[in-house]
Backbone as a ProteinNet text record, in pm:
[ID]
protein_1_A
[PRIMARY]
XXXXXXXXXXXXXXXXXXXXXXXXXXXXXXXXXXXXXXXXXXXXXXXXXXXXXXXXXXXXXXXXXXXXXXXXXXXXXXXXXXXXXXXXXXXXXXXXXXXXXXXX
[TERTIARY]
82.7	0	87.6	66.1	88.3	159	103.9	145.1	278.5	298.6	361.9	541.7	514	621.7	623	567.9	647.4	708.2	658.4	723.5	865.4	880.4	1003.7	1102	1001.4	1103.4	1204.5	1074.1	1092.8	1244.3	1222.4	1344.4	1441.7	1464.6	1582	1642.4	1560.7	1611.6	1697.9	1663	1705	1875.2	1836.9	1951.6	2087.6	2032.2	2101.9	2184.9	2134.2	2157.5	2227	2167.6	2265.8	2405.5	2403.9	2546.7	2631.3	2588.2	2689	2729.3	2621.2	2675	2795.8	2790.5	2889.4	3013.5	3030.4	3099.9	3229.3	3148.8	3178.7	3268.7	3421.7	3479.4	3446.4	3462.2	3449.8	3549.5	3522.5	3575.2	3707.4	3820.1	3896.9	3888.7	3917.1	3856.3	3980.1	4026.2	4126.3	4148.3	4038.2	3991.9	4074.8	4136	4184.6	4053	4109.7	3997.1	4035.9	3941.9	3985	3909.8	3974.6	4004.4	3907.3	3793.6	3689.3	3713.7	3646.3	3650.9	3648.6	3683.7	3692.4	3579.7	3470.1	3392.5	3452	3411.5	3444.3	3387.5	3425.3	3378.7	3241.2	3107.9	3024.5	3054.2	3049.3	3051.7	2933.7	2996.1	2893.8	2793.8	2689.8	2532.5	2554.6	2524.4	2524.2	2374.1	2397.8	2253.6	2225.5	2034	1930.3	1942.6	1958.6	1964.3	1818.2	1734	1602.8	1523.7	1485.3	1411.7	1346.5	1286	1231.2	1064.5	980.2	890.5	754.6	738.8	659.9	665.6	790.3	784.9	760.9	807.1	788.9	640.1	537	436.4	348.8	392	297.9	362.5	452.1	487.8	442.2	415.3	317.3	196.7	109.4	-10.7	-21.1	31.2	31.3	28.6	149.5	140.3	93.2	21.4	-89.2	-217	-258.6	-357.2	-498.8	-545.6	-618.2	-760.7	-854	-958.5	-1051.7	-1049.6	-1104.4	-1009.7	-848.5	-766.3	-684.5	-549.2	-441.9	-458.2	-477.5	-425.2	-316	-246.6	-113.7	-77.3	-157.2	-60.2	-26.8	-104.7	-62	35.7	52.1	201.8	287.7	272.5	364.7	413.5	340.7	422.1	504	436	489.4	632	649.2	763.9	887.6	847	936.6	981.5	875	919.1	1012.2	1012.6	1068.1	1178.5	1227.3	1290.1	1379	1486.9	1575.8	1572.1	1458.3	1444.8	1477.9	1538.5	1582.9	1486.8	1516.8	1436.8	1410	1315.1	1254.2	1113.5	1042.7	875.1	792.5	823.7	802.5	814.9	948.8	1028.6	935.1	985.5	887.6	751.5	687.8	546.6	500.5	562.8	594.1	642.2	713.8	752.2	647.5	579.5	477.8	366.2	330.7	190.6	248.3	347.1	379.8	357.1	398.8	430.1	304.9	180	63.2	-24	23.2	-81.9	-28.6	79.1	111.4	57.7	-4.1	-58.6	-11.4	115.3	155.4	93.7
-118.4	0	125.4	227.8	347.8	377.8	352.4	376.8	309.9	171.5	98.7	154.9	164.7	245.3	374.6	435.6	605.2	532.3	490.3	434	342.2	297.4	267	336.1	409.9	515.7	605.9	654.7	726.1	655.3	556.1	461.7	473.4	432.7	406	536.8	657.1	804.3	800.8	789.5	793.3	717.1	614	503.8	585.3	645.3	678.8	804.7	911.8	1058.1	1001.5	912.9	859.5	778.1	741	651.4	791.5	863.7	976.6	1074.1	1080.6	1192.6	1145.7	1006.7	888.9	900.1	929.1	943.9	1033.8	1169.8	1275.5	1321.4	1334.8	1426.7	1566.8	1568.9	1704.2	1796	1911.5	2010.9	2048.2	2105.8	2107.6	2252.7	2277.8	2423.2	2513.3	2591.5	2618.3	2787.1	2824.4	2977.6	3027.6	3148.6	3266.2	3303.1	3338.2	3415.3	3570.3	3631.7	3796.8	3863.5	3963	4002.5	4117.4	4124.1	4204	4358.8	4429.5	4546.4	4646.7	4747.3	4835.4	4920.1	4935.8	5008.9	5168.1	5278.6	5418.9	5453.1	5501.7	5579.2	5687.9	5674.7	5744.9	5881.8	5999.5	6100.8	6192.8	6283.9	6302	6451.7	6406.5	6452.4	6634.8	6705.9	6811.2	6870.6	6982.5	7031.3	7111.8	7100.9	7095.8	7303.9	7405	7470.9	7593.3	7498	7550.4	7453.7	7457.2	7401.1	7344.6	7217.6	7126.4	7159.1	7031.7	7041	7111.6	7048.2	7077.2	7205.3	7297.2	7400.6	7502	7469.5	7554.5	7586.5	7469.3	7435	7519.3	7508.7	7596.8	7727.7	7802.7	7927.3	7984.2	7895.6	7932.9	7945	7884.6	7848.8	7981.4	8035	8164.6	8285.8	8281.1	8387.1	8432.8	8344.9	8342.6	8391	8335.4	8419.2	8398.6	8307.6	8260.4	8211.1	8261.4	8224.7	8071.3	8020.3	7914.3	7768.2	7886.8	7755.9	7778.4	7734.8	7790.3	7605.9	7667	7544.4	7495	7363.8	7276.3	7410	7424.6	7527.2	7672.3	7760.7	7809.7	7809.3	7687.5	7648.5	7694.3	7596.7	7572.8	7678.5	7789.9	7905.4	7988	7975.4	8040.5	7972	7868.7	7793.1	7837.7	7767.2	7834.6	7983.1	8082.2	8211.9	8243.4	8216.2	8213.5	8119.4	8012.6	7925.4	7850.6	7846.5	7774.6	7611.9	7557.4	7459.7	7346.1	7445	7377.7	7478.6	7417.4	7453.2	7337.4	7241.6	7138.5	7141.8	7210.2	7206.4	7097.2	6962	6862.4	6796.3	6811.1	6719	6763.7	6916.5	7025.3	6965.3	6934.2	6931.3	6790.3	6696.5	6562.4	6590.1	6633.2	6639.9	6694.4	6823.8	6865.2	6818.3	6704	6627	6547.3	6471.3	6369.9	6431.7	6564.6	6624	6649.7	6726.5	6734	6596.7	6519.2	6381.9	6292.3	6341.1	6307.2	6371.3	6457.7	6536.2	6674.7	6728.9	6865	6994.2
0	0	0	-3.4	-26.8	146.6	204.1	350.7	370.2	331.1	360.7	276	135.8	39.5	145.1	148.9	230	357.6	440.8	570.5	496.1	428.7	357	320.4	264.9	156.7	318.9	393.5	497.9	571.9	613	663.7	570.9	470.4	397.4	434.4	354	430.4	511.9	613.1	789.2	775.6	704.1	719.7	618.5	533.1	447.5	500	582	661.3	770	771.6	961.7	915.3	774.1	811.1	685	642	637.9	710.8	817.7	916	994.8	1006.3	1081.6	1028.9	899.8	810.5	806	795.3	798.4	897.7	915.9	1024.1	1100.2	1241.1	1224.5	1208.9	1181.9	1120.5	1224.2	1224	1300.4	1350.5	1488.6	1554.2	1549.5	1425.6	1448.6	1428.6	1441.1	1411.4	1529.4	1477.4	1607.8	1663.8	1802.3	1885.3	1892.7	1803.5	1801	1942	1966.6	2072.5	2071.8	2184.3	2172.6	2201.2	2073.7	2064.6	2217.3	2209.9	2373.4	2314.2	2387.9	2371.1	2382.7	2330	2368.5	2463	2579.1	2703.3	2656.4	2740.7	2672.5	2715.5	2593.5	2661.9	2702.4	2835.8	2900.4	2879.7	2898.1	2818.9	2847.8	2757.9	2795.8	2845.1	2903.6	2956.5	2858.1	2843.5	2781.1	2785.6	2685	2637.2	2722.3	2738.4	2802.5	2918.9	2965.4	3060.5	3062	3167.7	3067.7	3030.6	2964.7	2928	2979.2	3093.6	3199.5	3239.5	3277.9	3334.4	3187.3	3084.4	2985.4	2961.7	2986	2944.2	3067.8	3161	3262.4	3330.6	3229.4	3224	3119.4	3027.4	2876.2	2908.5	3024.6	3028.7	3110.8	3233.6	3242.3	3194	3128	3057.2	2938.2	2879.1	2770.4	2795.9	2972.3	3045.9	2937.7	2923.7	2819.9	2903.7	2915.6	3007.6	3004.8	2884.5	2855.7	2814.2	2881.4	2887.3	2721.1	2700.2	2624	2536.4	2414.2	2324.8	2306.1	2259.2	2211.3	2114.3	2064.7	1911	1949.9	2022.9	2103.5	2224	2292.5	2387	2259.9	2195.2	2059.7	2038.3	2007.8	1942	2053.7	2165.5	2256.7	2323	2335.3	2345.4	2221.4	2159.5	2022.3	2007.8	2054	2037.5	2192.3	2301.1	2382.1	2483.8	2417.8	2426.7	2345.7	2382.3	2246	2233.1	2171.9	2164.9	2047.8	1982.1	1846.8	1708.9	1611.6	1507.3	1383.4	1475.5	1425.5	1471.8	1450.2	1542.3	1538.6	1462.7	1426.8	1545.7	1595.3	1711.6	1827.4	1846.8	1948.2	1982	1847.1	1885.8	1934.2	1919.9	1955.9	2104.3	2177.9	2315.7	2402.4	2298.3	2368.7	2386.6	2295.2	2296.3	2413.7	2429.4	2498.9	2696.8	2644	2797.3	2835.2	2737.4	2778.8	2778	2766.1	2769.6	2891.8	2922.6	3075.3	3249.6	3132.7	3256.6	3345.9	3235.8	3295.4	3345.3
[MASK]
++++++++++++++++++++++++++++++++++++++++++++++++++++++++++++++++++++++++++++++++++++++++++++++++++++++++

């Protein structure tokens, strides 16, 4: 039967993989061991140009003096115009969503 040929075939397989692996030498270990790289000493972080998020964000929220409460795009501009935060407003506005959704 059909069962009987694959269970054959299957065996011979086996017999055939197992007496060449038997066969086969192993490989001889003769690789140098290279000598691990020295990492560079990290250097150390400089301070942040302006202050951080939070305090920027509720010195903006003051002084905007906004009665029904100061919008993200409004922080936004006001940060930027008074803080050296770079000149990527992309990045800016990404720190500032993050800082106001944390709860500043």
């Amino acid at each position: 039967t059909i069962h009987a040929r694959n269970n054959l075939l299957v065996n011979s397989l086996y017999i055939i993989i197992m007496s060449d692996a038997a066969v086969i030498p192993a490989a001889p270990a003769a690789a140098p061991v290279k000598a691990p790289k020295k990492k560079a000493a990290p250097k150390p972080k400089t301070p942040a140009a302006h202050p951080q998020y939070k305090i920027m964000i509720s010195e903006a929220v003051t002084a905007l003096k906004e009665r029904g409460g100061s919008s993200r795009q409004a922080i936004l501009k006001y940060i930027l115009a008074n803080y050296k935060v770079g000149n990527n407003p992309t990045a800016i506005n990404a720190r500032l969503k993050a800082a106001l959704k944390a709860g500043v």
